[in-house]
C-alpha beads as a LAMMPS data file, in Angstrom:
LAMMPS data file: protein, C-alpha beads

79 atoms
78 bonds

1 atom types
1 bond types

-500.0 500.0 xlo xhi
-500.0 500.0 ylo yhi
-500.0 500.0 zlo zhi

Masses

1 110.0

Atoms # bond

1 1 1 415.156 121.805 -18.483
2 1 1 416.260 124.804 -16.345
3 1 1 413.377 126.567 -14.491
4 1 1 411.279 122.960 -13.549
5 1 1 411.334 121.740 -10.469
6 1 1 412.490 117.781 -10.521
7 1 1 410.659 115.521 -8.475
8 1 1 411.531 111.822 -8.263
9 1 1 409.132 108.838 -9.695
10 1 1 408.029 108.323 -5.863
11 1 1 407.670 111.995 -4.628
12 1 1 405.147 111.752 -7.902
13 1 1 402.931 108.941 -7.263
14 1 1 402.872 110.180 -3.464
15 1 1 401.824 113.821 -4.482
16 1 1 399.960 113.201 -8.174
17 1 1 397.248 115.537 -6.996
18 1 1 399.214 118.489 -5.638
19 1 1 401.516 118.346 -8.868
20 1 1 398.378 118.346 -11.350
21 1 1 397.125 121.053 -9.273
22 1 1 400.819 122.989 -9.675
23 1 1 400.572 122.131 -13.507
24 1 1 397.289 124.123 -13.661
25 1 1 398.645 126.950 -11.852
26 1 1 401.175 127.225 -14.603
27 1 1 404.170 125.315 -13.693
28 1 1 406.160 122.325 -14.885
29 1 1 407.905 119.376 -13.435
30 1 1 410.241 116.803 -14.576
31 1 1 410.339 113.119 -13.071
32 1 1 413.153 111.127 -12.538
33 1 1 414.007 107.237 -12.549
34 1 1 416.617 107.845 -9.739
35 1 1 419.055 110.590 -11.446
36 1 1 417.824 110.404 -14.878
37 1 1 414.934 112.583 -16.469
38 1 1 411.932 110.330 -17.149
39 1 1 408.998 112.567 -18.395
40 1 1 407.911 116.265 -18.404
41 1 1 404.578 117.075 -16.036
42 1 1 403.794 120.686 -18.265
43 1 1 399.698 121.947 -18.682
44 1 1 398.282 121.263 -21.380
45 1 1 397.145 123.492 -24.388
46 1 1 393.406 124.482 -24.306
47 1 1 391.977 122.956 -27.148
48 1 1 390.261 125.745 -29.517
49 1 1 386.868 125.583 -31.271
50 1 1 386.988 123.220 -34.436
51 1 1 386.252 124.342 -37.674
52 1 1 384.292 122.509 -39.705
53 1 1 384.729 122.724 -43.461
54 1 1 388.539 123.980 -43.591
55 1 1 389.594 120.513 -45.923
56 1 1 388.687 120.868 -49.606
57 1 1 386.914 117.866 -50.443
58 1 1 384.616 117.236 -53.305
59 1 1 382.236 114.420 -53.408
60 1 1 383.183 112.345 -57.093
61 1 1 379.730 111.491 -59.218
62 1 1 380.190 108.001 -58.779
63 1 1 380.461 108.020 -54.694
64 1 1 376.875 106.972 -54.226
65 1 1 376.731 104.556 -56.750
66 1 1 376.493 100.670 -56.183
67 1 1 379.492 98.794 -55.501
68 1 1 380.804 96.412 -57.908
69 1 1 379.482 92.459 -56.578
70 1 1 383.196 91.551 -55.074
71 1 1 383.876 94.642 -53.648
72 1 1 380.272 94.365 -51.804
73 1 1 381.468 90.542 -50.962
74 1 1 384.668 91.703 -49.477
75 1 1 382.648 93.936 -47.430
76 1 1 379.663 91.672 -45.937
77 1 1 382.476 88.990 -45.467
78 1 1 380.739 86.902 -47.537
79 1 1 384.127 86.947 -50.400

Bonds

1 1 1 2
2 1 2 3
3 1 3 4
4 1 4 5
5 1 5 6
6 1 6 7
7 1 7 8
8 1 8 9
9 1 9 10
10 1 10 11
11 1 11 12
12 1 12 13
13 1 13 14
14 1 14 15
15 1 15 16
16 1 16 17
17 1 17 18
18 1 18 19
19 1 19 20
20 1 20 21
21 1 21 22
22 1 22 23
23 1 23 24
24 1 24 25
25 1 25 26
26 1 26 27
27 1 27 28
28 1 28 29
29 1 29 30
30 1 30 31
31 1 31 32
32 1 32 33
33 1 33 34
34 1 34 35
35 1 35 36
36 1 36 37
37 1 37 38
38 1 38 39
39 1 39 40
40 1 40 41
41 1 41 42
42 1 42 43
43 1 43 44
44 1 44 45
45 1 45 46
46 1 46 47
47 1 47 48
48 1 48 49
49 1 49 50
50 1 50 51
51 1 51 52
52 1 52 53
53 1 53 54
54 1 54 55
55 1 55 56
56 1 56 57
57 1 57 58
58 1 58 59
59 1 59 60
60 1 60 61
61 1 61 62
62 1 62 63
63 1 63 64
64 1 64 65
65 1 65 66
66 1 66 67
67 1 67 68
68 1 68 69
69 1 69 70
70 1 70 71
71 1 71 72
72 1 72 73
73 1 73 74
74 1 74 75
75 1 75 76
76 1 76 77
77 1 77 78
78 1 78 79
């Protein structure tokens, strides 16, 4: 964990907003319980578009047909 800066649990809940804002701007933290490494404060990766269609997936012949009378039961709660 060479290169973050460690902060302790307090320094952290005192200065949330000015460490998010450091995260932003690229850099990472760790916070410690006392002398012991607790979590990792690191940015986040940007999310990227989502495809839609990239699974495989074929519909079976029977998907739209009625369900059996117990299976229908088990589903209205009625079983």
């Amino acid at each position: 964990m060479a290169g973050m800066r460690h902060v302790k649990v307090q320094y952290a809940k005192t200065h949330l907003s000015a460490l998010i804002a450091a995260v932003e701007r690229g850099e990472e933290f760790v916070i410690a319980r006392g002398d012991t490494p607790a979590a990792r404060l690191v940015p986040i990766e940007p999310l990227g578009p989502r495809e839609l269609g990239f699974v495989a997936y074929t519909v079976p012949d029977d998907f739209f047909n009625a369900l059996p009378e117990d299976e229908l039961a088990a589903w209205d709660g009625t079983s």
